[in-house]
Phi, psi and omega in degrees: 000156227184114173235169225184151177244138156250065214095246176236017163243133219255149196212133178243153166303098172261307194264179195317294189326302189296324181280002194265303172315313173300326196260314178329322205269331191294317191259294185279100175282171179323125189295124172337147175271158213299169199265076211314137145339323169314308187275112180281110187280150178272160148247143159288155155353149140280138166310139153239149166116163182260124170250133182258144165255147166251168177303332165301311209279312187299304185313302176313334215242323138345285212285016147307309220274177192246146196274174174086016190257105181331152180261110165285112158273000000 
């Protein structure tokens, strides 16, 4: 039994189908509603003009980061 709450009523699941339909609804809730055209993302600017980065600044900048740490992408 899988017991769930509806409001303020509490209701139980007995068979698969019904508990597979309850963690469904628990874990994926309902998709955002769609994004009108109206709404626009700002972006920053493009840099303009050319800038070098040199292998001092990236090396510095390594040695900055604190070790043992995973790499975010």
């Amino acid at each position: 039994m899988l017991k769930y709450k509806v409001g303020e009523e509490e209701r139980v699941a007995r068979t698969n189908e019904e508990k597979g339909v309850v963690l469904a609804k628990g874990f994926f809730p309902p998709s955002p509603p769609d994004l009108d055209s109206d709404d626009k993302e700002d972006y920053l600017n493009q840099c303009q003009g050319n800038i070098k980065i040199t292998v001092e600044q990236i090396q510095g900048q390594l040695r900055k980061l604190k070790p043992f740490k995973a790499l975010v992408l």
